[in-house]
C-alpha positions in Angstrom: -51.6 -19.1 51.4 -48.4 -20.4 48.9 -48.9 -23.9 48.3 -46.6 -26.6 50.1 -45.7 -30.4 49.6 -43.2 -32.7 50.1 -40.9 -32.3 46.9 -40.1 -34.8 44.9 -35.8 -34.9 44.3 -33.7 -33.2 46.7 -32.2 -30.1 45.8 -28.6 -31.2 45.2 -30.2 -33.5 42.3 -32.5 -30.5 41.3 -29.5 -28.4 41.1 -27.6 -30.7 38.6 -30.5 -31.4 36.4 -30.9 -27.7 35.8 -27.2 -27.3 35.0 -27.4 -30.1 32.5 -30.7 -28.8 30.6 -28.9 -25.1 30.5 -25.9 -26.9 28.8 -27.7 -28.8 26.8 -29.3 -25.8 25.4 -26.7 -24.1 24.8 -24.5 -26.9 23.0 -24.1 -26.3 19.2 -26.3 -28.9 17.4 -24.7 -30.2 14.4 -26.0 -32.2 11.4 -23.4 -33.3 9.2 -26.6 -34.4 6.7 -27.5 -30.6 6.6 -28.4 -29.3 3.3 -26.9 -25.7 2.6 -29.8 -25.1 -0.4 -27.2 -21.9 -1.5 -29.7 -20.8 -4.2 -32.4 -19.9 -1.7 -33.9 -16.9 -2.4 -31.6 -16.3 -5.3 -33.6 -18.6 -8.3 -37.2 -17.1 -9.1 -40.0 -18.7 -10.5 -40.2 -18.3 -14.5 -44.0 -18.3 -14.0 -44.8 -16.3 -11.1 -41.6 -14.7 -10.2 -41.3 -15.7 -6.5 -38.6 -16.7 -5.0 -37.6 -20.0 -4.5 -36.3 -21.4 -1.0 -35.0 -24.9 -0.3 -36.1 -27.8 1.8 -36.2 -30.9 2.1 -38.2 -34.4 2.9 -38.3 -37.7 3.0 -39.1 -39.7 -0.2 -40.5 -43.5 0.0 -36.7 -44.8 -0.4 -36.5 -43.5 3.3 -33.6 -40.7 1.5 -34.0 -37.0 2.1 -34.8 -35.0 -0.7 -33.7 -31.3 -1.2 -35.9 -29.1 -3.3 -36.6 -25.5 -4.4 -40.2 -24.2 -3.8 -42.6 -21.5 -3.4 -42.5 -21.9 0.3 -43.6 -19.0 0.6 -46.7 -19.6 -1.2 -46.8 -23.0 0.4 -47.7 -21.0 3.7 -50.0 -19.0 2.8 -51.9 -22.0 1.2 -52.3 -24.0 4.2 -54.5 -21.6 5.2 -56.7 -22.1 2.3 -58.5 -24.6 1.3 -58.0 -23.9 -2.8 -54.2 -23.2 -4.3 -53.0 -20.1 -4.9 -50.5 -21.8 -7.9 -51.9 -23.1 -10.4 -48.5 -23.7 -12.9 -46.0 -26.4 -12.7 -43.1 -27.4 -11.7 -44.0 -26.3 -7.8 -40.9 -28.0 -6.8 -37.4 -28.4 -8.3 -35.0 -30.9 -7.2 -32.1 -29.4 -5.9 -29.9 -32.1 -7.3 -30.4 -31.0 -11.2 -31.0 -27.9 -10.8 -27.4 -26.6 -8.5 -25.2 -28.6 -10.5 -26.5 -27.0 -14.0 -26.2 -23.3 -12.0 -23.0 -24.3 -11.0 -22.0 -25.3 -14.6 -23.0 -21.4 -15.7 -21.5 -20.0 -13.1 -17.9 -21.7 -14.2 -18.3 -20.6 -17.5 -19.2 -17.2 -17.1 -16.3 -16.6 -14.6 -13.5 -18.4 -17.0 -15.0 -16.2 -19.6 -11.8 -14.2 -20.7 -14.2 -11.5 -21.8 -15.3 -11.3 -18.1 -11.9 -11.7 -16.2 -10.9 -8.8 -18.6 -13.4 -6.5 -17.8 -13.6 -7.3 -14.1 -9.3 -6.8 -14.0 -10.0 -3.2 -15.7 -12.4 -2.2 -13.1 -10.2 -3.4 -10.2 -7.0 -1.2 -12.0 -9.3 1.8 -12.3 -11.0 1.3 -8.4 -7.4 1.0 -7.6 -5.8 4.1 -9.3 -9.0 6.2 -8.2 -8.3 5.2 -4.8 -4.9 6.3 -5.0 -5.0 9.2 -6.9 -7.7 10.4 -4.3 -5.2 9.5 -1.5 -2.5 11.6 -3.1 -5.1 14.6 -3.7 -6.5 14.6 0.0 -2.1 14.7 1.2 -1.2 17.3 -1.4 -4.6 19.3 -0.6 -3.3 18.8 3.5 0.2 20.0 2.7 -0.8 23.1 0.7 -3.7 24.3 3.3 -0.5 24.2 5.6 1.8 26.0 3.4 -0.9 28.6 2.8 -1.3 29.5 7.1 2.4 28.9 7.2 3.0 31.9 4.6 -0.1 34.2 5.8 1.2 34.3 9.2 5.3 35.1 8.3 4.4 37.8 5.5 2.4 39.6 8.6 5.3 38.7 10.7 7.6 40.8 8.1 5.1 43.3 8.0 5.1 44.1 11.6 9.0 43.8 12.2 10.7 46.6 13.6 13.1 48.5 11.2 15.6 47.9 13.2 15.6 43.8 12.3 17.0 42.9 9.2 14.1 40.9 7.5 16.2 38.7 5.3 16.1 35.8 6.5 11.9 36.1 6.7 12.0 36.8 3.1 14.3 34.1 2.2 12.2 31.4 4.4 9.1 33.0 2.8 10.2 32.8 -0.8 11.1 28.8 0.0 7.6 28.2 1.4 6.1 30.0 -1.9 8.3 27.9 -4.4 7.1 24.6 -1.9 3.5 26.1 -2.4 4.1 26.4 -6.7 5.8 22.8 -6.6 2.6 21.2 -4.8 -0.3 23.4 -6.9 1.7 21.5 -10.2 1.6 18.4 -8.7 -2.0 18.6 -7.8 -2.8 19.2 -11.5 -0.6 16.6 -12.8 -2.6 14.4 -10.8 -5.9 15.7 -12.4 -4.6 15.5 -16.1 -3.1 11.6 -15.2 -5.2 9.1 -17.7 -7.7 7.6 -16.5 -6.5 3.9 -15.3 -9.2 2.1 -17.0 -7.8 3.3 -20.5 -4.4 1.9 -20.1 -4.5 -1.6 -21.5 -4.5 -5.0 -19.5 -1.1 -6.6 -20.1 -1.4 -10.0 -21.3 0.6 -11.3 -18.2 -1.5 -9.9 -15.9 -4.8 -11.3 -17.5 -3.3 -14.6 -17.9 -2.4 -14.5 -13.9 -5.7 -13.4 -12.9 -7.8 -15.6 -15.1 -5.2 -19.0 -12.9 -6.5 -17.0 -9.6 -10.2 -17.3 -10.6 -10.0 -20.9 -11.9 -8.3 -21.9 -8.8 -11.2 -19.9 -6.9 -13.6 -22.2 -9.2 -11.8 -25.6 -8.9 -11.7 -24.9 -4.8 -15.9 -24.7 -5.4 -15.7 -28.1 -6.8 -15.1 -29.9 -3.8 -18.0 -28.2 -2.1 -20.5 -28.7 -4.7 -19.6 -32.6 -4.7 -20.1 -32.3 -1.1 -23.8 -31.3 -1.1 -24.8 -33.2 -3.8 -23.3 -36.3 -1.4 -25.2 -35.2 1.2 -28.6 -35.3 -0.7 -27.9 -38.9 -2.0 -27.4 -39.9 1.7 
């Protein structure tokens, strides 16, 4: 027999307080103090070579502190009653170690050696791409041509004396000139140097080197941001 007692709210009330949990749930938390630790899992350990993930605690200041640890290690450990790391540091503080990756990053992307080399291999991603393009059209184009003139040279073979095949022959001598045109044109595109051994203009290096230091200087905000939020 289902149990049965006098309930406790009614079910109008009942009804809202389920509506308000299931919102509630389903609201976005937000912490504006959120750390984004953007080096987890991208640092190693010089030591041991794991990976290093971020976190965070308290310190006796009553201020969060961000870190890089083993964290994975960490887990496994609090299972043990010994440590399975036996070298130091076991945790890094986020705030000296992000701004000196950040400092490396910078200066290898305003290298000029690397916006150089990374401008050459868009130029030569970019002519392969089109070069393939114009391949793959003129390939289309001449598998076309090639039906075209197979089915109007049997189409002049099976014409009745009678009809003067002239005109045929004339439309079929066209489509076999369009046929030549597009065969040359298919191997001028093979014999085209290669775009990675034309040179960078100096122009365009200069103007690409100003796109990735403004790409850099719009990191800088950001970075000042987390290291603000770790201080809070």
């Amino acid at each position: 027999m289902p149990a049965a007692w006098e309930p406790i709210i009614d079910v109008t009330t009942f009804e809202r307080v389920q509506e308000t949990l299931k919102a509630n749930c389903s609201r976005r938390k937000t912490h504006n103090n959120k750390f984004p630790f953007t080096l987890t899992g991208i640092i190693h350990c010089k030591e041991c070579g794991e990976r290093m993930s971020g976190a965070s605690a308290t310190g006796g200041t009553g201020k969060r502190v961000g870190y890089y640890e083993h964290l994975a290690t960490r887990k496994n450990e609090a299972s043990l009653e010994y440590k399975l790391l036996n070298h130091k540091p076991r945790r890094i503080p986020a705030l000296k170690i992000e701004p000196a990756v950040w400092e490396e990053v910078k200066r290898f992307i305003l290298d000029e050696n690397f916006a150089k080399d990374l401008l050459a291999r868009a130029r030569q991603v970019q002519g392969l791409s089109e070069k393939e393009s114009r391949s793959k059209e003129l390939e289309v184009k001449r598998n076309i041509l090639d039906r075209q003139i197979a089915l109007l040279a049997e189409r002049i073979c099976k014409l009745p004396e009678a009809i003067d095949p002239t005109p045929l022959i004339t439309e079929l001598g066209e489509l076999q000139q369009a046929q030549v045109k597009i065969t040359e044109d298919l191997k001028q595109i093979v014999t085209q140097s290669d775009p990675e051994s034309r040179p960078v203009s100096f122009e365009n290096l200069e103007l690409f080197r100003l796109g990735l230091r403004d790409l850099v200087m719009k990191g800088e905000p950001f970075e000042s941001i987390c290291s603000e939020v770790m201080r809070t």
